[in-house]
C-alpha positions as CSV (number, residue, x, y, z in Angstrom):
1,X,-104.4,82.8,-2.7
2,X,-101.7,85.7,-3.4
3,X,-101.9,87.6,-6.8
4,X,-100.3,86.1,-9.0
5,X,-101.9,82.8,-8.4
6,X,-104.8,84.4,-8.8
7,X,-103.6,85.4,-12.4
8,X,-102.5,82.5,-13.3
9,X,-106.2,80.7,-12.1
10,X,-107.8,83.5,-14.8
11,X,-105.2,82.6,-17.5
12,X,-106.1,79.1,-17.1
13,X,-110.1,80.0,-17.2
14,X,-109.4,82.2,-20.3
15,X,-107.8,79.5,-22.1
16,X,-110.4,76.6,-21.2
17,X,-113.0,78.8,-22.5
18,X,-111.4,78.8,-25.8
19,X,-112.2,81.8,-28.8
20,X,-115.2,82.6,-30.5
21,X,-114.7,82.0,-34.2
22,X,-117.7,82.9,-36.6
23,X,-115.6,82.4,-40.0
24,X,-117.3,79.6,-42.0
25,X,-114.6,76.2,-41.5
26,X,-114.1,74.0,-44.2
27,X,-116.0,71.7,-42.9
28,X,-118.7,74.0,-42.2
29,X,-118.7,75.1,-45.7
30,X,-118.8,71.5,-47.2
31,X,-121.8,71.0,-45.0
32,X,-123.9,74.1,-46.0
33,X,-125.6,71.9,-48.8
34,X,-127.2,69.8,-46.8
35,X,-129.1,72.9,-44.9
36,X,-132.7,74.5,-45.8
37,X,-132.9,77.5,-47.5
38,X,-135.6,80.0,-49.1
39,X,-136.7,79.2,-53.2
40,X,-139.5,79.5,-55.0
41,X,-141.8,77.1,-55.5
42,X,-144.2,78.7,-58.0
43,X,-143.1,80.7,-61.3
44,X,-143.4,84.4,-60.9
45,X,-143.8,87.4,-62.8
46,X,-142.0,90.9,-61.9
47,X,-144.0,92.8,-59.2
48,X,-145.4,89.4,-57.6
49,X,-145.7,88.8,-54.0
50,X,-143.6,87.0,-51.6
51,X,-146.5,84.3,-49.4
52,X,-145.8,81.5,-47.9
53,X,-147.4,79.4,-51.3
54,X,-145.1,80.1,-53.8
55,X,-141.5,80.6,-50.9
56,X,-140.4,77.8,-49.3
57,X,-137.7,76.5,-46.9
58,X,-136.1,72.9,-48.6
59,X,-132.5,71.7,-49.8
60,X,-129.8,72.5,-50.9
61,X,-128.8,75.6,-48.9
62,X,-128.1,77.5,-51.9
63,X,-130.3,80.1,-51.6
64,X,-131.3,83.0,-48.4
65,X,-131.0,81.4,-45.0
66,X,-134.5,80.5,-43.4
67,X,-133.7,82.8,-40.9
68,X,-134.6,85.7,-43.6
69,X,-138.4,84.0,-44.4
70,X,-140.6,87.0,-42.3
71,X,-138.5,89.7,-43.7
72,X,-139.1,88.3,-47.6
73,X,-142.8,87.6,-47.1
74,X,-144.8,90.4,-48.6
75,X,-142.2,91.7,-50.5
76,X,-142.0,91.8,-54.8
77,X,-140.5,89.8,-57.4
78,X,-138.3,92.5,-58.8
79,X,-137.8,90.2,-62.2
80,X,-139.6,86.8,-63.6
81,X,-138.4,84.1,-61.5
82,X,-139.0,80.2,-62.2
83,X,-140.4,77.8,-60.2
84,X,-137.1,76.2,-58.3
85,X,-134.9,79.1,-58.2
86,X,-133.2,79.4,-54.9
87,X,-133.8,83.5,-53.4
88,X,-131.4,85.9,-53.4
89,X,-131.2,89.7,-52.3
90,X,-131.3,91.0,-56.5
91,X,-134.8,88.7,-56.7
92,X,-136.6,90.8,-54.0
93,X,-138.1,94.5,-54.0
């Protein structure tokens, strides 16, 4: 195999391997409803502590991805927050 076949046999590879996208697609984004997210389950008051009783994992997937569960638990309610709101970033101290 001379060079240039041997180019063309990498050029091929490159494109069968296709390009890494992480942008959310449209159909992607439709979907994120239907995934589990963090929200609380019990009403809190400001200064109250993340557990695994009043956070939980459930639908829609408007709130923090599950992924973010260990680095919420323990942490404060930085305001009053009602039973069914999903978690956000502003929530947690």
């Amino acid at each position: 195999m001379d060079v240039p076949d041997q180019i063309n046999a990498v050029r091929i590879t490159e494109k069968a391997l296709g390009k890494v996208n992480y942008a959310v697609t449209e159909k992607d984004s439709a979907s994120r409803v239907f995934r589990r997210s963090l929200f609380v389950v019990q009403d809190m008051a400001p200064g109250d502590v993340f557990t695994a009783e009043n956070v939980r994992s459930i639908r829609p997937g408007h709130g923090l991805h599950t992924r973010y569960m260990d680095n919420v638990l323990g942490r404060y309610a930085t305001a009053a927050i009602q039973r069914g709101t999903p978690l956000s970033w502003e929530l947690i101290g």
